[in-house]
C-alpha positions in Angstrom: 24.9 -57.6 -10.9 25.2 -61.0 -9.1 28.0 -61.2 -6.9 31.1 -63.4 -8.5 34.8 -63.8 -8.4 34.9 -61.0 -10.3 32.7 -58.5 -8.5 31.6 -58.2 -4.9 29.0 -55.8 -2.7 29.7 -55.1 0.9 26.1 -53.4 1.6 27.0 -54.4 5.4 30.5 -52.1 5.7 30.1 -48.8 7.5 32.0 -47.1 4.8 29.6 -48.5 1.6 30.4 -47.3 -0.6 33.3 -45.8 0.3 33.6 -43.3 -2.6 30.5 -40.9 -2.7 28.4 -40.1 -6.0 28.6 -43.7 -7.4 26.0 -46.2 -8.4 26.0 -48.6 -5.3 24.6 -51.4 -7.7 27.9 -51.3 -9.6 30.2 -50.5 -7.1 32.6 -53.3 -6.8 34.0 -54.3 -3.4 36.6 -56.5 -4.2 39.3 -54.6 -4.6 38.5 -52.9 -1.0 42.0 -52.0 -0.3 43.6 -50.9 -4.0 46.6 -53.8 -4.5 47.6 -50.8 -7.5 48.2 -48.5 -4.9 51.8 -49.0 -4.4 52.3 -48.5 -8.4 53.0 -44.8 -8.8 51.7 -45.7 -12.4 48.6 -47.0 -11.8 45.9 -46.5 -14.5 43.8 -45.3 -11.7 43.5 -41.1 -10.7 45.4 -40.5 -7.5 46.7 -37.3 -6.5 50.1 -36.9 -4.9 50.6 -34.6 -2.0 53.0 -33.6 0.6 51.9 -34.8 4.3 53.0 -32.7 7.0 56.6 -33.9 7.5 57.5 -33.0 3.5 57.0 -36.6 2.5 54.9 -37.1 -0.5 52.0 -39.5 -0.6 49.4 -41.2 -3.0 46.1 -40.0 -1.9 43.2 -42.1 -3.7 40.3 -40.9 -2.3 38.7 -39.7 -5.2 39.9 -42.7 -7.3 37.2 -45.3 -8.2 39.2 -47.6 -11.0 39.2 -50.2 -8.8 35.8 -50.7 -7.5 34.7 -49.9 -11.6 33.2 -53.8 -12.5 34.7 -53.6 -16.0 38.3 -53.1 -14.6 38.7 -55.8 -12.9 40.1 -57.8 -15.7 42.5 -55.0 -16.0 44.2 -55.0 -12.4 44.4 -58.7 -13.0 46.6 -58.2 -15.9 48.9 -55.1 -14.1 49.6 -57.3 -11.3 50.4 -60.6 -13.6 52.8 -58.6 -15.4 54.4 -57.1 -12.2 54.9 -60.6 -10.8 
């Protein structure tokens, strides 16, 4: 896939790809940092579990919606209608 405004590679990053098992040709790095993750209802698979002070948190390390190519068109729309 040829890198766009709508899709982006880091091969370079330490971390790439960041969640294991996925095809590293179609794993998009645009949305590094998720800019869903501070919707609890987010289309996306976190899970939500209690950190060691009893405070609950969004844990989205097994979520890949946002490095999927065909959802970036997706997020764009979530965060236009959050606006």
């Amino acid at each position: 896939m040829e890198p766009n405004y709508e899709f982006y590679s880091n091969y370079a990053c330490d971390f790439f790809p960041c969640h294991y098992g996925q095809n590293k040709e179609d794993f998009n790095c645009l949305f590094c940092y998720c800019p869903l993750y501070s919707y609890a209802d987010c289309p996306g698979s976190p899970r939500y579990q209690k950190g060691r002070s009893g405070k609950t948190f969004k844990d989205c390390s097994n979520c890949t919606f946002p490095h999927k190519p065909e959802n970036y068109e997706r997020i764009v729309e979530i965060l236009s209608e959050r606006a």
